[in-house]
N, C-alpha and C positions, 0 to 999 in steps of 0.2 A: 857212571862206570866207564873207564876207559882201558886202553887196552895194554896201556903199561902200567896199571894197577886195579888189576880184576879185584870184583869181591865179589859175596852179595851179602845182603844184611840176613839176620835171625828171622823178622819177619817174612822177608824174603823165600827164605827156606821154609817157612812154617805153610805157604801155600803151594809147595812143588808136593807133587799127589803121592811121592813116598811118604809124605808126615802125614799118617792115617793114626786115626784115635789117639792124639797127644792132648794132654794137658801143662798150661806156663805152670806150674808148682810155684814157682816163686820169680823174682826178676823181671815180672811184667816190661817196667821202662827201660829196660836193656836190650829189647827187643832189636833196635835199632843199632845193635853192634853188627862191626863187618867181620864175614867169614872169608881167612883167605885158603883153607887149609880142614881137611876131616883128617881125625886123628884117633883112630880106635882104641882105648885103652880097658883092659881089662883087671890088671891089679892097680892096685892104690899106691905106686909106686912113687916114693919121691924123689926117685933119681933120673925119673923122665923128664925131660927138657922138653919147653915149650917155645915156637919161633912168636907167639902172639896171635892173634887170628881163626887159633882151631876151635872149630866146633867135633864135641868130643862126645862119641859113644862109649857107651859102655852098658853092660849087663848089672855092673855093683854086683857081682855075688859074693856073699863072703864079706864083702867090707862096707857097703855103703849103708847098710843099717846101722854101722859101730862105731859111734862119736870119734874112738881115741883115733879111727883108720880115714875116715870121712870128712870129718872138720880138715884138718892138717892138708889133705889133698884139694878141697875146695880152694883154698885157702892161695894153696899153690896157682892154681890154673888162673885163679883172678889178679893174681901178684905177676902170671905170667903174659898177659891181656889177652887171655883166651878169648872168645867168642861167646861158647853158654856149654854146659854140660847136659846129654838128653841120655837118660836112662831107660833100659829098657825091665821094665819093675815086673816082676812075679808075685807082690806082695804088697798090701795096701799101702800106702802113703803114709798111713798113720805109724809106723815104721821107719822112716827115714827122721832121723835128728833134729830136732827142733832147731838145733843150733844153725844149722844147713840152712833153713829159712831164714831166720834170722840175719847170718852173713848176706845169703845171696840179695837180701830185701834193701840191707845195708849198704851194698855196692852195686845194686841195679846191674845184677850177674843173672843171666834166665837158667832155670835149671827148669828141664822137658820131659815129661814123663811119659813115657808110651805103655799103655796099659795091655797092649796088645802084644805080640811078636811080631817083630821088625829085621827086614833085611838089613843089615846095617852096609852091604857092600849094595845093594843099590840104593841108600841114602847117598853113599857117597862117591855115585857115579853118575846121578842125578844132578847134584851139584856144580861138580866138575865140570858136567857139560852144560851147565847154566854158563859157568865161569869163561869157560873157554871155547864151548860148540858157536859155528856161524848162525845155526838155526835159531829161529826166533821161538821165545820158552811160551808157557801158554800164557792167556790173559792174564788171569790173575797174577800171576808172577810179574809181566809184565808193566801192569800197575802197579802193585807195589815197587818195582823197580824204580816207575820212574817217579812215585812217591819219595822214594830215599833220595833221590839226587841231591847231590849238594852242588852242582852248577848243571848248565846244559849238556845233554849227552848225547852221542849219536848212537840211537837204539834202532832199529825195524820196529817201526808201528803202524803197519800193515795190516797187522790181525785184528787191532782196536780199533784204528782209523787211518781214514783215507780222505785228501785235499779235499772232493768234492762235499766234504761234510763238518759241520757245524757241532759244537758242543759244549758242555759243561760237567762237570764234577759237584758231586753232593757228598759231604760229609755226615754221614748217620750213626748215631752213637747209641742208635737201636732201635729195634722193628725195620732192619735194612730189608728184608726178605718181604716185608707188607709192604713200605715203599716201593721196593722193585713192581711185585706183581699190582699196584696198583696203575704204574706207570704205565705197564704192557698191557694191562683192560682200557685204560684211556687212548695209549696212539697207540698205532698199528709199524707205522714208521718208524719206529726208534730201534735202537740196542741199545741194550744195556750191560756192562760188563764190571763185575766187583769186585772187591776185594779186602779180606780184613785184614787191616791193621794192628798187630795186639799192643804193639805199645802205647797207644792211644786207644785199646778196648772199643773200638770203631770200624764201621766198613768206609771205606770209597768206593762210590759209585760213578761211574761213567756213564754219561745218556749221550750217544750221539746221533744225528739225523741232517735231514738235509738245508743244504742250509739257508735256501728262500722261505723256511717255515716254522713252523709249531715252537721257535723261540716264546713266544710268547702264552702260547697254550700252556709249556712248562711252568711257566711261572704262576701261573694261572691254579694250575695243579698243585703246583708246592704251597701256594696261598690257602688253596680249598683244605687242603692237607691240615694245615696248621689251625684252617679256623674249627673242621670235625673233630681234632681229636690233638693232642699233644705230639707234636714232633720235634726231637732235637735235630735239627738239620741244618748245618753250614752250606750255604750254596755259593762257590766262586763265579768269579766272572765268565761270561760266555766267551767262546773262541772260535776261532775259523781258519787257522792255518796251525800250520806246525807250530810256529815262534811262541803266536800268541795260548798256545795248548801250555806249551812250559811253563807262561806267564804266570794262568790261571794258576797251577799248583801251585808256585810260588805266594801266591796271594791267598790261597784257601788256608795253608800252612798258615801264614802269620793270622787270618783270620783264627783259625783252631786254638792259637793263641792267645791274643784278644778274647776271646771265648769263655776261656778259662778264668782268667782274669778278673772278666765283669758276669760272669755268670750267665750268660743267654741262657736261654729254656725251652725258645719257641725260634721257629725256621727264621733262618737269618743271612740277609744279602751281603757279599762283599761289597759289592755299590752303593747298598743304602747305611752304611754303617761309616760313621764321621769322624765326631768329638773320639769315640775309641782311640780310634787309630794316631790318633797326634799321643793322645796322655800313654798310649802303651809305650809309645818309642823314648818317652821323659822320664828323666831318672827320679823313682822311689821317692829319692830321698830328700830329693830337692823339691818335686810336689809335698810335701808334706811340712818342708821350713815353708814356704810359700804360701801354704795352706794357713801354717799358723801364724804367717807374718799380715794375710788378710783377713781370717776366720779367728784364728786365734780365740782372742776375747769374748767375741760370739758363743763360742763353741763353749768354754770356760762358762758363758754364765749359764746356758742351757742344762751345760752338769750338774750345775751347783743349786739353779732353780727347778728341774725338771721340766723347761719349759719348753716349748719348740719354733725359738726366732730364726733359726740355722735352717731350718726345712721350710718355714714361713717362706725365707729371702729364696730359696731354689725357686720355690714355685712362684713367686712372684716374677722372677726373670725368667718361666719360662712362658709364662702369661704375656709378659711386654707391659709389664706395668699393671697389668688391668687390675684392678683391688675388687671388683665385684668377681671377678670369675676366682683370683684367689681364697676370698673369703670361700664361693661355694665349693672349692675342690678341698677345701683340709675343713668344712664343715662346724664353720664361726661366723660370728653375726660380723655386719660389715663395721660395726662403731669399735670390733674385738680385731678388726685386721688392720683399722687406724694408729689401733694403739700399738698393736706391735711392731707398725711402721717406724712410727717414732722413738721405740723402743732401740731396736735397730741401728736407725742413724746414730741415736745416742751412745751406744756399747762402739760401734764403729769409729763415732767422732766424727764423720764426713759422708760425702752423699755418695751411694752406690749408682747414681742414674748415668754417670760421664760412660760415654760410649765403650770406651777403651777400658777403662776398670769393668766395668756391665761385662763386656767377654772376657776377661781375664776373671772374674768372680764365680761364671757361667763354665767354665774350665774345672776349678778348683771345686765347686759344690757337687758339680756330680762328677769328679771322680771320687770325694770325699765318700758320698752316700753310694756310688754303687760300685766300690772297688775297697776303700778303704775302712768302711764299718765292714763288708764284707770279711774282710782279712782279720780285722779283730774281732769277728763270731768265731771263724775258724779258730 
């Protein structure tokens, strides 16, 4: 955010303590639209002009229950790059236009429901002075803030951190409120400060502490974490200065992504996390000529036999050759892992052992099995 083009995102606004009892109705991944502008409208009018960027109250009475009045103005505000539309509803959801969901689902447009009554002039005096006050906004806002960044920004980060201290960001994509209070029963030393994200149906967490210590207890923690009980938790790289604070986001983000991706399930290091990170950044589509200019015929006879020499050859380079630990991990006598060897070479036509083909195969087999069967369950 900078100061000749203020915003803040929808998420943004979703944790400033006016948005009391909202629900996303629809538009979840639009979250991350920038608000430059509140824009109060009360008819369905479509001779209102929009500049782009408003986020736009309104009551709906009269119209927003009535497809022919509601569709046509939706329609408008996302044609016009509005922001998200937050309604303040007197009457159940089930009531608003199907079709409404539909658009908004369609063009990742949020529409906000406040099930409550809402001041709508300090919704948007709230903002304004997020946009434009020198004060620094609360935590949470503040994280999300500088979650949205799209390059370095000069924010006050005073309230969350200070030089003398040490930290990391956790990405939790649920049980964020058992994580935290587990954190604060383990150290005594820490803060902790969150924030949910809705476009990614997630919190961030921020721990930070000092920083000659308990680096390592945390990890320690997120491990214990993950071995009692299931936790999805992205965890970036640790930081110790301002610079490297911005880094870490930057790498939890693309981690978040990778994530996605190959499916994590269980707490997971940006550090320790490798092969990902090269096959995320490689084009689709050229992993998959690749795939079938090496696997190909493999792959083809597995279909055709039902057999499994394609999962055989993974696990055999991830063993190093070993054929006794192969046979006992996929659960075949060892004269049954000879023959599939041979099988193998044969379908292949040439030896898989040359160094350089070995990692280029090692590349291609698991993004095959945990990214590209993936995507054809989906």
């Amino acid at each position: 955010m900078t100061k000749n083009n203020p915003y803040v995102t929808v998420d943004m606004a979703l944790n400033l303590n006016e948005f009391d009892h909202y629900e996303i109705y629809s538009g979840k991944k639009g979250t991350n639209r920038k608000i430059k502008w509140v824009h109060i409208v009360e008819l369905a009018n479509l001779n209102t002009t929009f500049n782009g960027g408003e986020l736009i109250l309104t009551t709906g009475k009269k119209w927003i229950t009535k497809e022919k009045y509601a569709v046509p103005f939706l329609k408008k505000v996302i044609n016009s790059d509005c922001a998200c539309l937050c309604i303040e509803l007197h009457t159940e959801i089930s009531n608003i236009p199907q079709e409404l969901f539909t658009i908004s689902e369609k063009h990742q447009f949020p529409i906000i429901i406040f099930h409550n009554r809402v001041k709508f002039m300090e919704i948007s005096r709230a903002i304004y002075d997020f946009i434009y006050s020198k004060t620094s906004p609360i935590d949470s806002v503040l994280l999300n803030q500088i979650w949205s960044m799209e390059e370095d920004i000069n924010v006050q980060l005073s309230p969350i951190y200070n030089d003398n201290n040490g930290g990391v960001f956790l990405f939790v994509n649920d049980k964020a409120e058992t994580v935290s209070d587990f954190f604060k029963k383990e150290l005594l030393n820490i803060q902790i400060f969150k924030t949910f994200i809705a476009s990614a149906n997630a919190t961030l967490v921020l721990l930070t502490f000092n920083k000659n210590n308990i680096k390592n207890k945390i990890i320690e923690i997120l491990k214990n974490l993950n071995n009692s009980d299931t936790y999805n938790i992205l965890v970036s790289p640790f930081f110790y200065d301002q610079s490297s604070l911005f880094d870490a986001v930057k790498k939890l983000k693309i981690l978040t992504k990778i994530a996605q991706e190959f499916s994590f399930s269980t707490t997971t290091f940006y550090d320790e996390v490798h092969i990902e990170k090269v096959l995320y950044l490689l084009d689709c589509k050229y992993l998959e000529q690749l795939t079938d200019e090496y696997l190909g015929p493999l792959i083809a006879y597995d279909k055709k036999s039902n057999s499994e020499l394609t999962l055989t050859l993974k696990t055999l380079i991830e063993l190093n050759g070993n054929r006794n630990e192969t046979a006992k991990r996929l659960f075949i006598s060892r004269q049954a892992i000879y023959y599939r060897i041979n099988m193998i070479k044969k379908i292949l036509s040439e030896n898989f052992d040359q160094p350089n083909k070995k990692a280029m195969l090692e590349l291609l087999l698991y993004n095959y099995f945990n990214r590209t069967l993936k995507n054809k369950e989906d």
